[in-house]
Each structure stands twice: as structure tokens, then as C-alpha cells.
N, C-alpha and C positions, 0 to 999 in steps of 0.2 A: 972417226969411223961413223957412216952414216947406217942406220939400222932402221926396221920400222916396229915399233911395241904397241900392243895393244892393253891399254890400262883398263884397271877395274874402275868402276865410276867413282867409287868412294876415296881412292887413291887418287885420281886426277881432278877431284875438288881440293882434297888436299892440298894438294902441287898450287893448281891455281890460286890457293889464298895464300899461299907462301910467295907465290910469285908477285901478289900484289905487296903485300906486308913488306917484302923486301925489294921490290922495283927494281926486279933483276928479270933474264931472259929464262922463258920458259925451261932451254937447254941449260941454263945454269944453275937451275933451281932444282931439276932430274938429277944431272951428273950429284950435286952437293947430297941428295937423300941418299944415291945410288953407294956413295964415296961413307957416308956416315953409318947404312943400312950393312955394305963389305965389312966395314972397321968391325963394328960389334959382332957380325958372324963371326968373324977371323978371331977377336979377341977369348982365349980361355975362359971358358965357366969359371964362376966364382963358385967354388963351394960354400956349402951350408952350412953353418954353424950347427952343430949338434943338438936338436933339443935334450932340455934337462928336465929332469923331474926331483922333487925332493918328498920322499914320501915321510906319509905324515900317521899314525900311529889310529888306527879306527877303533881300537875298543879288543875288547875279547870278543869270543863266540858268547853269546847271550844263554845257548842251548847246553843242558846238563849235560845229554848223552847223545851223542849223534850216532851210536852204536843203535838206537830203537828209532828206526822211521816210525811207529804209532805216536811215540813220545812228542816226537821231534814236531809232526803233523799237530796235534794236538795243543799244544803251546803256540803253536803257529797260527791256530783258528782260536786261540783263547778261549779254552778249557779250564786253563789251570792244571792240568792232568801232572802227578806228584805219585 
């Protein structure tokens, strides 16, 4: 099938250096991206492995009574407040 495409520049440098590296015809070097670019579309996503977490124990609350925001503020600006 004869077509006419208009490539990106960055894409048809590409081509070119593959077409030199493998000393193949311009057209066999398109079809080949074209053929491997289909495959991976077509081929199913891989899913993701789940990230994990493994939680890890931080400590108590430092705070005596979080029942008193004065308190709570006051320890927090280093007071001492008791």
C-alpha cells in the first residue's frame, strides 16, 4: 500500500540512524518500528505490583492532655507549663 506520512523531525532522525546502523531500506526500517510500535499497543498492560508498606511504630503522643489546647500550645513553645 503506497501512503504519503508526514513525520515528526525527531522521529525521522531516528528512522535515519536505524536505517544506517542496519543498512536496510528506508521502507523497511518504518514498516519494522511501525510492526513493533502495533505489537506493544495491542499487547495487555502489565499491571502494577501493589506498593507495600510495613509501618513502623513512632512513639507515643509526647502530650499529657490534648484535652487543653493552652497546655498542649504551651509545651509545644517550651514552657514547661505543668
Amino acid at each position: 500500500m503506497r501512503t504519503t506520512l508526514t513525520l515528526d523531525d525527531d522521529v525521522a532522525i531516528r528512522l535515519e540512524k536505524l536505517q544506517v546502523e542496519r543498512s536496510d531500506s528506508f521502507k523497511a526500517v518504518v514498516n519494522a518500528a511501525l510492526r513493533a510500535g502495533l505489537d506493544a499497543l495491542s499487547a495487555p498492560a502489565e499491571e502494577a505490583t501493589p506498593y507495600r508498606i510495613t509501618p513502623h511504630p513512632a512513639g507515643g503522643c509526647t502530650l499529657p492532655d490534648l484535652d487543653s489546647l493552652h497546655e498542649a500550645l504551651a509545651i509545644g513553645e517550651g514552657e514547661g507549663f505543668r
